[in-house]
N, C-alpha and C positions, 0 to 999 in steps of 0.2 A: 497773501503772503509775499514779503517784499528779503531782499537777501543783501549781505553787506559781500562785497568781493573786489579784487586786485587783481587785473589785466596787465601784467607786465610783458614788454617789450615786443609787443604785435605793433604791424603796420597800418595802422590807423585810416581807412577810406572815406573820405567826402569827398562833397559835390565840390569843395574848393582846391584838391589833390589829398596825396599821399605823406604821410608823418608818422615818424615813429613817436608813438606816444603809450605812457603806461595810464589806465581809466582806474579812479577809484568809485566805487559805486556803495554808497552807505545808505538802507534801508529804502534799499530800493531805486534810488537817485544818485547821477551823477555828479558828486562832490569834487573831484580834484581833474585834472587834464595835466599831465606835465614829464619828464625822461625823471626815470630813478625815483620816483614815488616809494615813499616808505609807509609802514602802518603795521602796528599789532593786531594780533587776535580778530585779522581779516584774511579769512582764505585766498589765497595765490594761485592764479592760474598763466602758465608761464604760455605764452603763445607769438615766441621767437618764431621766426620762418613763417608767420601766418599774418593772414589780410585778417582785419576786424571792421567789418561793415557797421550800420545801426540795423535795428532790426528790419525787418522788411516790414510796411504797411500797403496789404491788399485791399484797395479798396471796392474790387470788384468780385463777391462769391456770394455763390448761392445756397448755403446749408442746408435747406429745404425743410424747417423745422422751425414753427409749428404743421401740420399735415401732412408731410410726403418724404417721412422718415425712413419709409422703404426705401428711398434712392440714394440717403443720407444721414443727418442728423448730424448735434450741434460736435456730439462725443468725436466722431468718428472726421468729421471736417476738420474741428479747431485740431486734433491728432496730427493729421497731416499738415496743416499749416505750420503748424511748431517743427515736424519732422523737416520742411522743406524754406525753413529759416524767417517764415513769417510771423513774428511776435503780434501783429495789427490786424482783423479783418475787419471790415465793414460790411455788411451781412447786406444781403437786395432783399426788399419787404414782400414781392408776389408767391408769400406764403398761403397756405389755407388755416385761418383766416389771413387776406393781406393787411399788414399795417397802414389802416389809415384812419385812425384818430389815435387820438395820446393816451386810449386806456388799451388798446390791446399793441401800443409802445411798452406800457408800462407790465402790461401780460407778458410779449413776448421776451424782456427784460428778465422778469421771473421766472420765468421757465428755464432761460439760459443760463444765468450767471452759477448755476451748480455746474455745468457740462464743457466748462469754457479752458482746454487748454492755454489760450491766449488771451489776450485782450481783446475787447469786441465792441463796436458801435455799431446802433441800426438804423436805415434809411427807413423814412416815411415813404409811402406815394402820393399819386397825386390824381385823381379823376375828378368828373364833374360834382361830385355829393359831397365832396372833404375839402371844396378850396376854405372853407370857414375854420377848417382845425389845423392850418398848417401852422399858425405861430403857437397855440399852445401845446401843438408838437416837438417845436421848435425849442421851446423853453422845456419840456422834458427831457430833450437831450437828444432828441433826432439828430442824426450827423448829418445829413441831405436828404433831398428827395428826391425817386425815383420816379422818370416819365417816361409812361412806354407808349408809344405811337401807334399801336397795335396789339393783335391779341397777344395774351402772356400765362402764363399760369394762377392759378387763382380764379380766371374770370373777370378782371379789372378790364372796366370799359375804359379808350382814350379819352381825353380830356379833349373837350371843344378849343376850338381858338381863344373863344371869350376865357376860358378856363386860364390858357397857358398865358394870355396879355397878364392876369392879375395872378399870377405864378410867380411870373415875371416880376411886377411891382412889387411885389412881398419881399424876392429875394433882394431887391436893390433894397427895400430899406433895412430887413433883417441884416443881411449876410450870408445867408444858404446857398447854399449849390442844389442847383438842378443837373441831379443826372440823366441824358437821355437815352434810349435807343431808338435811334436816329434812321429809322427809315420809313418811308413813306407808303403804308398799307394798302392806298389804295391802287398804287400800283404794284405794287408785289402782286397782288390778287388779279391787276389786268396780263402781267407776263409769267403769272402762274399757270394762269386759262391759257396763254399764247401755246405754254409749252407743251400743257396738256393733252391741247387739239391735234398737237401733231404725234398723239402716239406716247409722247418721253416718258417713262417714269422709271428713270436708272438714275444713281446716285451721279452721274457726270453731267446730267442735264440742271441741276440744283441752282447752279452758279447763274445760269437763263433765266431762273422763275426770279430772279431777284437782282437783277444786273445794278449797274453801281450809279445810275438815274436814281432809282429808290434813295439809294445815300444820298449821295448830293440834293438832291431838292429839299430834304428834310433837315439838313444840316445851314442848306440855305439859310430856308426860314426860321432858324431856329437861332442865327447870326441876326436878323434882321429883329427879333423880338428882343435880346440882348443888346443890342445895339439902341433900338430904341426908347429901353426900361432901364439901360443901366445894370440889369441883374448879370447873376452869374450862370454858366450852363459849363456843365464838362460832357462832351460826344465821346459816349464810351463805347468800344471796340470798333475803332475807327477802322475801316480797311479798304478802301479807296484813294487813288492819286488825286479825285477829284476833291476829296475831301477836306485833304491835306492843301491842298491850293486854296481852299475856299477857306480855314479857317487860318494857312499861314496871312492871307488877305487880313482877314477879321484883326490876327493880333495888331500887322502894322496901321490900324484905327483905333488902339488899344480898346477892342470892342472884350467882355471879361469874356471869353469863351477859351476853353482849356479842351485838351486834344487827352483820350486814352487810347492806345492799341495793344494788345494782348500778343502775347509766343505764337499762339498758331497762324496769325496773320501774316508774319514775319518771319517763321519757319516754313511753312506750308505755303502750296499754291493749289491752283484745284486739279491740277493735274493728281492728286493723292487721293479724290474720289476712287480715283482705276482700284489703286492698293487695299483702301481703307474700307470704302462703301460708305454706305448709312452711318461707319461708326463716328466718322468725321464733318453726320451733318451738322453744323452751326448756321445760327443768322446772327450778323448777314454771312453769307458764307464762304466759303477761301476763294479768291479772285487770283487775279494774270501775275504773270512775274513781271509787269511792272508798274504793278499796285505794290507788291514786297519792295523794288526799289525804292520808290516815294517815299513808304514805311520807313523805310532804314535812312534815306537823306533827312525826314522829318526828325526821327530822332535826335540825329549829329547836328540839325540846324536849328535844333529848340522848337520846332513847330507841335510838338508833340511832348507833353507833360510827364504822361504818367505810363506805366505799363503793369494793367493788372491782369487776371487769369481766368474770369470769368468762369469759373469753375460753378459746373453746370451740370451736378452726375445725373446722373438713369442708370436702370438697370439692363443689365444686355436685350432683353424682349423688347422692353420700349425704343431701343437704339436698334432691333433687326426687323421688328415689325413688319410683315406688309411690305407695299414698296417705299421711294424714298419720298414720299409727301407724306405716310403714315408715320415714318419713324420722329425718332424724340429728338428735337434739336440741342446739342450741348455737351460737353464730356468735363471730365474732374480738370483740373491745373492746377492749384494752389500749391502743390507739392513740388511740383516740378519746374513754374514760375522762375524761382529763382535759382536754381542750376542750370537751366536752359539758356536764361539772359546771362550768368555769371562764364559760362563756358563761350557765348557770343563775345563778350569783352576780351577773354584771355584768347579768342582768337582773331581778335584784331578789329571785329566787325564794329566796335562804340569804342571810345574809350574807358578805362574801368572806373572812372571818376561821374561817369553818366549812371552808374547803377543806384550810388547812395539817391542821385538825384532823382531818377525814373521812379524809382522804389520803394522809396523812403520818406526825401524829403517832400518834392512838390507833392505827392497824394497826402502828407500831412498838414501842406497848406493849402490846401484848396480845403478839403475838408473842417478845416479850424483846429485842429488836432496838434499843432505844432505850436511851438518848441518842445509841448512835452512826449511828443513822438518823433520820429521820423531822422534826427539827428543825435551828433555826439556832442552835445555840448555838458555845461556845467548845470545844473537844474531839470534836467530832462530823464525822464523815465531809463534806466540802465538796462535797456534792451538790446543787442548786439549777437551780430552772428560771426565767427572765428570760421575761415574758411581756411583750406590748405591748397593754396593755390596750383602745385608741382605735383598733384595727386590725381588721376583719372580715376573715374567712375561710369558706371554703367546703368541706366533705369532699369530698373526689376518692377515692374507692374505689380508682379505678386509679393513684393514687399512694401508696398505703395499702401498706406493707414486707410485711404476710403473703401466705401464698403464697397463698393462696384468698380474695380480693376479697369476702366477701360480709357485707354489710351496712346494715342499711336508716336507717342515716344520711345516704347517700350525695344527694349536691345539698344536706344539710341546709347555711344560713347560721350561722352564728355570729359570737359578739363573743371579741376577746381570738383573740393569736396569739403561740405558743410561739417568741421569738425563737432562745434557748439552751436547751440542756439540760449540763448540769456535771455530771459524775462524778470524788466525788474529786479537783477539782482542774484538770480537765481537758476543756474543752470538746468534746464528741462529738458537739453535734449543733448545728449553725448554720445558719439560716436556714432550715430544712424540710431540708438536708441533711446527711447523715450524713459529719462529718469527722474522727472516730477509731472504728478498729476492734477491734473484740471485747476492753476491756480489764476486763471484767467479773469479779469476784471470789465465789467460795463465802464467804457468812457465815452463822455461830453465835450460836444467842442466846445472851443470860450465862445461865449458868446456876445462879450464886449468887446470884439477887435473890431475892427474898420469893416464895414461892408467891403 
């Protein structure tokens, strides 16, 4: 379902500045850009006093669907995404089954496209048994692939070296992104034991068993493979200064390596263990206040691409389990993503011109996705979120769409309140509620742009 509609006199945000401009959107697609736009027999929505973003493009969430719909599922994810102004997710493959060949692409395809609030593309993986299926993955419409360095869910063994050189090769001649998590398992596992031996298993000792060595060395090599193949790689949930140094390095070699870091890295530090516990374990996991600084200059100085949410639910058991090496690493975002970042702009911390970009546009070009995501142009998908900039709001967990509430946002204040959210055309989400259902579509990136 695609909608014809007329955006008069909002303030218009990209990554190039601020314009008042009126959007006409006809069947779906942005057709006109211009002040004082006329038209019949096209719905008008008048959004004087309000910011008009593009939609947000998440390209980092975990729906947990096919297998582990107890934590989640496609309903209850893409709900929230739309409620918290993300019309784009890119879905991560270590499902049960995980995606890795192009028929249970094309399975997990069909299982979703009824359940899809938004629009949706899926990442392939990548291990030692499927380096032979990644292009005619690729030609089914994988948007990237996902490499995880380490254990993951599903059971997916790392990929050997020999694996990731000709990962590498593929992506320089296809065009793919390799996304990774970027840390080095086999030492996690030696300052896991370190911390172990001494006794620790309290949720403040966490940040020990994984100190930010793991990051950097993985991100190292992981610049030195792209640098020597040509391919692409995006290091997602970046959260180390050293990281940020190593891949601001990479870009001035124009080696392709693209930077993501997510809200809790850049809100949170690990001092929020004390508060939180368990419920705030993630890998890698919240580090010093000044890995957050780094975070935040990478942002303002381009080092750093994208900003997605990594939205990663469980349910409270798995997240209080036992001690803090038994509990479940990851909590929801998707919803909260962008009110978190939008209230960081209105208070000064980025400019508000870094959100279309962080949010929008670069996760729609690295992924191939762009032009017809991620911007307001003429020919591009009329996906658009209306925000009221002069409006506070408050997190309600318990009004929060995924199935498992948990989140340590929750009571936070913020500025800037998501009036609309636009899909296509078509208004699905008005005033905090959700007023169309599931009209969410599978997309492909082009797959003839420029490596």
């Amino acid at each position: 379902m695609s909608g014809d509609l007329l955006v008069k006199n909002g303030v218009v945000v990209t990554s190039s500045g601020l314009r008042k401009l009126d959007i006409l959107i006809v069947d779906g697609v942005i057709e006109a850009l211009g002040r004082d736009l006329q038209t019949s027999n096209v719905e008008v929505l008048d959004a004087k006093g309000l910011l008009v973003f593009p939609g947000v493009v998440d390209e980092h969430v975990h729906m947990r669907e096919p297998g582990l719909t107890y934590k989640e599922g496609f309903e209850a994810g893409t709900a929230a995404a739309a409620a918290g102004g993300v019309t784009t997710i890119l879905d991560m493959p270590n499902t049960i089954p995980p995606v890795d060949s192009s028929e249970k692409l094309r399975e997990k395809r069909r299982l979703l496209e009824d359940k899809a609030y938004v629009d949706f593309g899926l990442y392939g993986v990548i291990h030692d048994s499927n380096i032979d299926e990644i292009e005619e993955m690729w030609s089914e419409g994988a948007v990237g692939f996902k490499v995880f360095l380490g254990p993951t869910t599903g059971n997916i063994p790392p990929p050997s070296d020999k694996t990731l050189i000709e990962a590498f090769e593929k992506s320089a001649a296809q065009g793919f992104t390799l996304a990774f998590h970027a840390e080095n398992y086999s030492l996690v596992e030696y300052y896991t034991e370190k911390v172990k031996k001494v006794g620790l298993d309290g949720p403040e000792a966490y940040p020990d068993s994984r100190p930010s060595i793991c990051e950097e060395e993985a991100v190292s090599r992981i610049i030195i493979l792209a640098r020597k193949t040509g391919g692409r790689a995006l290091i997602v949930h970046t959260s180390t200064s050293e990281a940020v140094s190593l891949i601001k390095e990479a870009k001035m070699k124009n080696v392709k390596v693209y930077c993501e870091t997510c809200p809790q890295y850049l809100l949170l530090d690990r001092k929020a263990y004390r508060r939180f516990g368990s419920l705030v374990k993630i890998n890698p996991p919240l580090r010093e206040e000044s890995d957050q600084e780094a975070l935040w200059s990478g942002l303002r100085e381009g080092v750093i691409d994208t900003i997605g949410s990594d939205h990663a639910p469980h349910t409270y058991e798995e997240k209080t389990m036992g001690n803090i090496w038994e509990a479940a690493a990851g909590f929801i975002g998707v919803e909260t993503l962008l009110p978190l970042m939008l209230d960081s702009a209105l208070r000064g911390l980025i400019p508000i011109e870094k959100i279309p970009l962080l949010l929008s546009e670069n996760p729609a070009r690295i992924f191939g996705i762009y032009p017809r995501k991620g911007c307001i142009n003429v020919g591009a998908d009329g996906d658009l979120i209306i925000v009221d900039p002069a409006q506070e709001s408050m997190i309600d967990s318990e009004k929060l769409h995924s199935k498992h509430k948990i989140t340590p946002y929750d009571g936070v204040k913020i500025k800037g309140r998501i009036r609309y959210t636009i899909l296509r055309g078509v208004k699905i989400v008005e005033e905090g509620e959700i007023v169309k259902h599931k009209i969410g579509r599978f997309i492909k990136p082009i797959l003839d742009r420029e490596p």
